[in-house]
N, C-alpha and C positions, 0 to 999 in steps of 0.2 A: 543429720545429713545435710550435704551445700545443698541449697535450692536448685541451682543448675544444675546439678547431677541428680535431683528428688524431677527437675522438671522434664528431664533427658528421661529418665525411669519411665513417667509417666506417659510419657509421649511411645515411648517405645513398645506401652502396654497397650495404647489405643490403636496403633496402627497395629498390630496386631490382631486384636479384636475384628479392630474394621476389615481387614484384612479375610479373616477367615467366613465373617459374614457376607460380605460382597463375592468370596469365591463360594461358600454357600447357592447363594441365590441363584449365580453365575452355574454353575451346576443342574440343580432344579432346572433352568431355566433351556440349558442346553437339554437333559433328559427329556423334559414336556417336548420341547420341540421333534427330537428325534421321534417320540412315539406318535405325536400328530404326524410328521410326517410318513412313518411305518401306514399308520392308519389311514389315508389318504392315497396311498399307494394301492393299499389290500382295496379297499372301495371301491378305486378305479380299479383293480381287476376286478372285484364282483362282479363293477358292471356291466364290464366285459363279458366275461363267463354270464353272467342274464342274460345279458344279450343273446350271446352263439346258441347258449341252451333254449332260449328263444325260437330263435334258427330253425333247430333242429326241428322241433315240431315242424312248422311251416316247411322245410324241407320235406319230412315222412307225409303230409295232405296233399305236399303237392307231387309227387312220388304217386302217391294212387290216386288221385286226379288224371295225373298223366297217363296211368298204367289203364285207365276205363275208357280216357281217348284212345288209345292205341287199341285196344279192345271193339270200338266201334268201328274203328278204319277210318277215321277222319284223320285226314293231315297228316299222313302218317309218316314223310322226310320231316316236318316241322316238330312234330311230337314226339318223333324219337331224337334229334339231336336234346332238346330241351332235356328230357328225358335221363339220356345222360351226362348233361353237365351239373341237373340237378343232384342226381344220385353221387359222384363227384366232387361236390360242395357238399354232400351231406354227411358223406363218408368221412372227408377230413374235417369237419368239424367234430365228429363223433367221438375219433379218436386222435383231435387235438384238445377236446375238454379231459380225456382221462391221461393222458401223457407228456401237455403241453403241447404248444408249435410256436417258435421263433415268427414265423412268416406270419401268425394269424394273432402274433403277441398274446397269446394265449398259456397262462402259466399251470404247470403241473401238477396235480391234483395229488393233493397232502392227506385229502380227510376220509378215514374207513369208513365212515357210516356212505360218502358219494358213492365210493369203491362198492360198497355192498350193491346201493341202489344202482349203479353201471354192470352190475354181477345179475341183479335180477331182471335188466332190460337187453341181457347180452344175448339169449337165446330170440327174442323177437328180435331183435335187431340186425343178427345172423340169418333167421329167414329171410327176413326182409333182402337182405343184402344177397344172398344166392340166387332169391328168387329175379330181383331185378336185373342181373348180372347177366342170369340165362335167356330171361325178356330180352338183352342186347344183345345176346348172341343169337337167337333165335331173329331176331330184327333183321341182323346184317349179313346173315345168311340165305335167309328166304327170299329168293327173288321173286315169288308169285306168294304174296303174303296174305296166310289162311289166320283170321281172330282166334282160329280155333288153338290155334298151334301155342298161343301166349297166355290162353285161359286159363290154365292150371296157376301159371306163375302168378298170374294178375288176382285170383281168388287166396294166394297164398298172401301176396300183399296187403288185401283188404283183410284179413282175418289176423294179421299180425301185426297190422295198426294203431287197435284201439291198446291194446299192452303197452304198445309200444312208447304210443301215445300221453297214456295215464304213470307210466316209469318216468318219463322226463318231467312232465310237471310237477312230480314228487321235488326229481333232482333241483328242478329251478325254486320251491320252495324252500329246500334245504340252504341253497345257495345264498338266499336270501335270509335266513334265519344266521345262518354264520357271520353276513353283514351287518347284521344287528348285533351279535354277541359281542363279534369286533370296536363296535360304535361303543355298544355299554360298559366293555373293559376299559377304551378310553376314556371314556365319563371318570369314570371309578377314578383312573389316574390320574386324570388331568383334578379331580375334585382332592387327593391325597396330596401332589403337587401345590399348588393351591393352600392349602391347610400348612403343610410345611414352610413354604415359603411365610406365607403371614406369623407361621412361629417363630421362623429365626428374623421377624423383623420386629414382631414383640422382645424378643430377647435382644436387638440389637439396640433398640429402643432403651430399653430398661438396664442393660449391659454398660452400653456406651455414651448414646446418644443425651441421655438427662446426668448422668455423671460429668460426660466432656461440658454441655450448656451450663450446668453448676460450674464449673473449673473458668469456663472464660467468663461469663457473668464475674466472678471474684476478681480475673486478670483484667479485663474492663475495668473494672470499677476501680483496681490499684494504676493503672495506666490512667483514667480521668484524672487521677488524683497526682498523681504523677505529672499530667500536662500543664495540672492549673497551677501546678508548683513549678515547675518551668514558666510555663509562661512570666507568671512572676516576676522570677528572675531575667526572663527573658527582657522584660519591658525593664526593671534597674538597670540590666547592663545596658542595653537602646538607649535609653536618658544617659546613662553616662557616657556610651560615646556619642550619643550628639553632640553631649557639651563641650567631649574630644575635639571631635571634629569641629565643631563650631570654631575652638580655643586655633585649633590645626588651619581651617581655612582663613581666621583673621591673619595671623602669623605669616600665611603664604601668601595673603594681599599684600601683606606690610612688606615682608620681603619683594616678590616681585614689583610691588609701587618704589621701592627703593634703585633693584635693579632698573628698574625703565627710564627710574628718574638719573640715577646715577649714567644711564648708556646715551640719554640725553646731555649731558653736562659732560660727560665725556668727548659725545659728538661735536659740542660748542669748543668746546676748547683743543678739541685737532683741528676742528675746521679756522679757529683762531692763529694758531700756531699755522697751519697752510698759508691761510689768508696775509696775514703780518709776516710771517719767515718765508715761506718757499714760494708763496706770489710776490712778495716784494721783491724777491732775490731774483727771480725769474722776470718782473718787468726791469728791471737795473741791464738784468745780461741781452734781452733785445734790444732798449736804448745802446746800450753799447754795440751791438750789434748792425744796428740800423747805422751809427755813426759813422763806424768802420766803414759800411757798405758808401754811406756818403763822403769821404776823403778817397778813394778810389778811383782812379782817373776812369781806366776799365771797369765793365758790369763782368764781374766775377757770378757764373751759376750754381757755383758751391754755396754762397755766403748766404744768397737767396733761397735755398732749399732749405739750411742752417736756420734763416731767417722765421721763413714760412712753416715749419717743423717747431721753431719756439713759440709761434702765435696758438698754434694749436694745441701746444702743453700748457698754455696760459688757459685757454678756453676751455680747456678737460677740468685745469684744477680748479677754476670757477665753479666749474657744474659741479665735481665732487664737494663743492666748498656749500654751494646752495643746496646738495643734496642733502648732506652733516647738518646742516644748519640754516633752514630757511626763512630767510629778514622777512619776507613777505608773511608768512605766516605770522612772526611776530607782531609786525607791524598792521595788516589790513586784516587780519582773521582767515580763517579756515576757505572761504571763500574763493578772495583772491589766490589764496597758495595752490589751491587746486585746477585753475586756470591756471598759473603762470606755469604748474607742473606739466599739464597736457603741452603746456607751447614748446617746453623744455622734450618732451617725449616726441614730439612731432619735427623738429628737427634735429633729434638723434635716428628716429626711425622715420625718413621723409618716406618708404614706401607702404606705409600704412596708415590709414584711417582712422581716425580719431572723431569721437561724437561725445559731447558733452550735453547733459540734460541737467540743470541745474536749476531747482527749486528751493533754495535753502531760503528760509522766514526767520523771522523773529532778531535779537538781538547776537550780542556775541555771547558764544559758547562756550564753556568752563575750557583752562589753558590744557587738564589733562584730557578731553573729549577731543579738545580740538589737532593735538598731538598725535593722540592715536588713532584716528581715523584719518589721517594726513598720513602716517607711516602704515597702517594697511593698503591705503590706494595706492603709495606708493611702490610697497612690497607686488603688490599685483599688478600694476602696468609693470614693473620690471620682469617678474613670469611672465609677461604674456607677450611681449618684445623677444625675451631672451630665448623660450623656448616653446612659445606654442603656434609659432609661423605664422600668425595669421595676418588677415590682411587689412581687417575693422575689427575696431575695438572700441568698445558703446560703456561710457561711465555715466549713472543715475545716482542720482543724489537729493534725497529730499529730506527736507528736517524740519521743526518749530513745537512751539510747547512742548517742549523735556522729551520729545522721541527724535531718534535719526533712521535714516535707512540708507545704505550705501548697496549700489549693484556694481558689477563690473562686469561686464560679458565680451567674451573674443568666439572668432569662427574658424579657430584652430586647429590645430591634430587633433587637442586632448589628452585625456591620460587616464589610466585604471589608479582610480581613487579610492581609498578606503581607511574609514579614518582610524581604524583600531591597529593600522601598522605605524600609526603618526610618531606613537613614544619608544618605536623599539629600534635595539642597538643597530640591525642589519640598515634599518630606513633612515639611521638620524640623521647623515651630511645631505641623502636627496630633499628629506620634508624638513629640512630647518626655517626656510623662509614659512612653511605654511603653520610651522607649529607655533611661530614668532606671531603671526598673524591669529589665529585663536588664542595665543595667549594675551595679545593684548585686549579682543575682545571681553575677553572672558574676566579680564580685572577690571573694564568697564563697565559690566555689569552685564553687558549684551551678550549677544552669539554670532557666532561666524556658521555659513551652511555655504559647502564647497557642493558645486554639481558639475560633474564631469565622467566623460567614457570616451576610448580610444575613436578617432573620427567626426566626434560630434560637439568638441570644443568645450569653455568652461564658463561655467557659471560662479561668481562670488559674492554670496549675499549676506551684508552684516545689516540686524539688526541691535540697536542699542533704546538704552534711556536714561533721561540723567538728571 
């Protein structure tokens, strides 16, 4: 048989199992409860019925207690209302323990041997009851009231008390022995209950439970065996692409040190061609220009707008020319370029602010450190002129012994930055300038950490080492 379908089988045998065990107990366990609560109920009616049966007595003493006052003539409006609200209360409890009563929650009487003993207290209890009946009619009648006239009734009550009396105490014994029998059936049960349940938990035990722990104890122990054999392999394949990747990221320095260096050498030699072809050509056409204007007898305001229009295409191709390709940098180091850049940015943008904090130490700087961190300052004062309005803009710069650090802060709009949408197709003409700028960090060995959100202006901090 395939394993997977021997392991599907098996699986299918256990929950099953478990299955009929768990609705097992689940059963037992609803049963037990229903009968404790059965029994719980029946209790509290017993002791209800104790109770009223209780009652009763205390009802019939005080019944001829009342019936030897009114005998005497003491209090006799006091002792006859008493009188009958006792007999009253005595009556409906009498025949609310053999019939039930809603009103007195008093439930209805099931058991023949009660039946008997309410059979053998029913004739005293019928005395009783006529004789106090006609005691109120004889009461509410006589308006000159003679003791004599309730005698009889009141000798009939005292003679039919003690019966009456010794009948109900039987019944409330009874009552209470049926509470007991109650209590010790559920004993019985709940002890059978009990025993069952611990059976089918031995059998579930023995069924399932050491069969299934055998079965995963095995699967364990083929799955450790399993992991360390992955793992394994895990860690050749690891080592081999490191050495991928290792092979992957030389490759992509060389290449991008090629691109950077080749977009450099590119840059020199437009800015050459500018500088030698289209500045040469463009101061020739002002001299000629200015000439013109000086054979002119009249000041023509064309030729001067012509004039003033060509000075300031000289001065733009300049500054594109020093942008391409900055002598200062060649010539004086990282330093000066970066000053002569702010001076260049401060009269392109005259209404902004410019702060320069410059601590750079030590000697001059390798020509690829000093390149590219020249072209990220530059990359960022150009964002932050172009598009983050602001109105100061604070460049820090400190370096010596083989580390640099470059900040760059404006008090701009801002912007919602995030750097994992930097390489993708939707974002790539808005984040081109910023992915240029990690990228060159990033082939210098350094990092670039951009801090920015809409309002609150931007933060650019490279660190490097070299």
């Amino acid at each position: 048989m395939h394993p997977v379908s021997e392991d599907r089988s098996v699986f299918k045998i256990f929950t099953i199992l478990y299955a009929v065990a768990l609705t097992t107990i689940a059963l037992l366990s609803v049963f037990s409860q229903i009968k404790i609560q059965q029994a719980l109920n029946h209790q509290m009616d017993d002791s209800h019925v104790i109770n009223f049966a209780a009652r009763l007595r205390t009802y019939s003493q005080t019944l001829s207690k009342l019936a030897l006052l009114l005998e005497s003539g003491r209090d006799i409006e006091d002792n006859r209302k008493e009188f009958i609200n006792t007999l009253k209360q005595w009556q409906k409890s009498h025949e609310g323990l053999q019939e039930g009563s809603h009103f007195l929650n008093l439930p209805a009487n099931d058991q023949d041997e009660l039946r008997q003993m309410f059979e053998i207290i029913k004739t005293p209890h019928q005395e009783i009851w006529d004789a106090a009946s006609k005691m109120i009619t004889v009461l509410q009648k006589d308006s000159s009231f003679n003791p004599a006239h309730i005698r009889p009734y009141v000798q009939t009550i005292l003679s039919y008390e003690k019966s009456y009396l010794l009948g109900m105490e039987l019944i409330v014994f009874d009552y209470d022995r049926f509470s007991k029998e109650r209590i010790r059936s559920l004993k019985e049960i709940e002890y059978l209950v009990l025993g069952l349940v611990l059976c089918t938990l031995m059998v579930e035990a023995a069924v399932i439970f050491y069969p299934l722990s055998t079965r995963i104890r095995k699967i364990i122990r083929g799955l450790v065996a399993a992991q360390e054999r992955a793992q394994r392999l895990t860690e050749q394949i690891h080592l081999a692409n490191q050495e991928k990747l290792l092979r992957q990221e030389t490759e992509q320095r060389i290449r991008s040190y090629s691109i950077i260096n080749g977009e450099e050498k590119e840059r020199k030699r437009i800015a050459t061609e500018i500088h030698d072809g289209i500045g040469q050509m463009l101061t020739s056409l002002r001299m000629k220009l200015e000439q013109i204007e000086d054979r002119t007898n009249q000041h023509d305001p064309e030729i001067a707008l012509v004039n003033k229009m060509m000075k300031s295409i000289i001065t733009e191709t300049r500054r594109i020319c020093a942008d391409l390709l900055p002598s200062v940098l060649e010539d004086f180091g990282l330093k000066a370029a970066i000053e002569e850049l702010i001076k260049s940015c401060k009269l392109t943008s005259p209404g902004v602010t410019f702060l320069l904090e410059d601590t750079l130490t030590g000697g001059p700087l390798p020509r690829e450190v000093e390149i590219g961190v020249f072209r990220i300052l530059q990359e960022a004062l150009n964002n932050a002129m172009k598009h983050a309005a602001a109105d100061t803009i604070e460049v820090e710069i400190d370096g010596g012994a083989g580390a640099l650090e470059l900040i760059v802060r404006d008090n701009g709009r801002g912007f919602h930055f995030d750097s994992r949408q930097l390489f993708s197709k939707e974002q790539a003409k808005k984040s081109n300038g910023i992915r240029n700028m990690k990228e060159r960090a990033e082939l210098l060995g350094g990092s670039l950490l951009i801090t920015a959100a809409p309002g609150t202006g931007t933060i650019i901090h490279l660190e490097l080492t070299y």
